[in-house]
KENUKE-894638 format. One record per residue (C-alpha): residue in one letter; x, y, z. Coordinates in pm, whole numbers, plus 50000, padded with zeros to 5 digits. Each point is the difference from the previous one (the first is absolute). Layout:
% KENUKE-894638
zati = A&u = X&v = Y&w = Z
...
***
This chain:
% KENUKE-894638
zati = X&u = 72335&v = 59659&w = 04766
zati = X&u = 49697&v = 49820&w = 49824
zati = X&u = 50270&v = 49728&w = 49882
zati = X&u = 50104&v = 49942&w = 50339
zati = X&u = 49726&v = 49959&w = 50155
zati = X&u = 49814&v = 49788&w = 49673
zati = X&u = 50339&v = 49737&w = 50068
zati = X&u = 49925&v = 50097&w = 50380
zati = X&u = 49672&v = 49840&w = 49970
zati = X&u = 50066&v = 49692&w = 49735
zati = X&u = 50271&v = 49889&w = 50239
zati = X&u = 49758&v = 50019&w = 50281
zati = X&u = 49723&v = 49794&w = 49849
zati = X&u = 50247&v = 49752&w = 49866
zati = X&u = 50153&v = 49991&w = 50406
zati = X&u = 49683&v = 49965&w = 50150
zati = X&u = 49840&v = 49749&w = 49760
zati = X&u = 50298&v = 49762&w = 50019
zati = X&u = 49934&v = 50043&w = 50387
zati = X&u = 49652&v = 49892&w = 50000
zati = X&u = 50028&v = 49709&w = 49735
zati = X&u = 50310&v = 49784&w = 50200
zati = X&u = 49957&v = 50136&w = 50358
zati = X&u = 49634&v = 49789&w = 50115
zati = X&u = 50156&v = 49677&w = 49880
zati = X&u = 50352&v = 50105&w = 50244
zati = X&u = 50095&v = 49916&w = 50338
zati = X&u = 49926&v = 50333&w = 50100
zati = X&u = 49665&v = 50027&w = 49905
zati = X&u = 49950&v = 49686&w = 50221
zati = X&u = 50223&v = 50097&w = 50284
zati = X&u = 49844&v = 50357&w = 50085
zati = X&u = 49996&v = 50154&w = 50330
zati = X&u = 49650&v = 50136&w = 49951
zati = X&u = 49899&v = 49636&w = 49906
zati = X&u = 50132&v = 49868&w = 50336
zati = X&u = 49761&v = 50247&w = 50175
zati = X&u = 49674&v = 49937&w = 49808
zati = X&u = 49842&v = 49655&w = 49924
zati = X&u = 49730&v = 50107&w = 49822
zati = X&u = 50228&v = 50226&w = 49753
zati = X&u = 50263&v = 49681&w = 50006
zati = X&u = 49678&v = 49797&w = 49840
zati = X&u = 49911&v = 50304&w = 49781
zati = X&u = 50344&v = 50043&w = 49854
zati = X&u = 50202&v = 49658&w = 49972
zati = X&u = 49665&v = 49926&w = 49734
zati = X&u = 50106&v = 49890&w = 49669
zati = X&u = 49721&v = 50220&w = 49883
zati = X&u = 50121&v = 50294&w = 50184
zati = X&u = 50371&v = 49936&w = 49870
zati = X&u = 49910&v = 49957&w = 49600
zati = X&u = 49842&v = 50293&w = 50030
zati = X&u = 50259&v = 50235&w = 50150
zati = X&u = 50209&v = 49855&w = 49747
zati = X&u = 49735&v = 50084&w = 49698
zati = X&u = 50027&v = 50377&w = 50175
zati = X&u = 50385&v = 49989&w = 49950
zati = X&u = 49971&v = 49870&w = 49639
zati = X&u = 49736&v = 50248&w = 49877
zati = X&u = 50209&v = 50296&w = 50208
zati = X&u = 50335&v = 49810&w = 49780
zati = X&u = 49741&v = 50064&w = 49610
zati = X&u = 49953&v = 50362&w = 50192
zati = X&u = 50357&v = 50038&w = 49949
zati = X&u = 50092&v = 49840&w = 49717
zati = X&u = 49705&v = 50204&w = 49777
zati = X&u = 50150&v = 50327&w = 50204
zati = X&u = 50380&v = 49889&w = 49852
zati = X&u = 49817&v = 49957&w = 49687
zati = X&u = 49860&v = 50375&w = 49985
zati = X&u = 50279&v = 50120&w = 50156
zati = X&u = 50276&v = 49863&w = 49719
zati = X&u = 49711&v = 50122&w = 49753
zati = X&u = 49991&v = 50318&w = 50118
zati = X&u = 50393&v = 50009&w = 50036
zati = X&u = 50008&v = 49868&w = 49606
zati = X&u = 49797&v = 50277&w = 49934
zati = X&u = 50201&v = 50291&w = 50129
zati = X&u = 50324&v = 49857&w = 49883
zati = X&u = 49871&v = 49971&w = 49640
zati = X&u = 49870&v = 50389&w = 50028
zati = X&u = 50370&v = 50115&w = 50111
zati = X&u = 50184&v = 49838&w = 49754
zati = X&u = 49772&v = 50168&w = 49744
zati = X&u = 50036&v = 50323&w = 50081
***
């Protein structure tokens, strides 16, 4: 169950980083429905600023995952070597 929910979590930050690095330089980042309501949030988001650094949040979330695959295929190179041992 720990597996799962290791690979559970590595695919999530991997998911959710990719999302936040490519989606504020989309269409539909620009094209929002809550954008169309709000002209002071339109200003606050369409920012370049704003939009590099959502996208640094997605790539430091994408190194959260990549170090977690990293401990995780340890930690899997680890048990394997102990079974074939014994």
């Amino acid at each position: 169950m720990n597996r799962l929910l290791a690979v559970a979590f590595i695919l999530f930050c991997f998911e959710i980083g990719l999302f936040l690095v490519f989606v504020p330089w989309s269409g539909l980042w620009e094209h929002n429905v809550l954008l169309t309501y709000s002209i002071y949030l339109r200003g606050i988001l369409l920012n370049n600023f704003i939009r590099g650094a959502v996208s640094g949040l997605g790539i430091v979330d994408v190194v959260l995952g990549l170090t977690e695959l990293a401990r995780f295929w340890r930690s899997f190179k680890i048990v394997s070597r102990t079974s074939t041992t014994e």
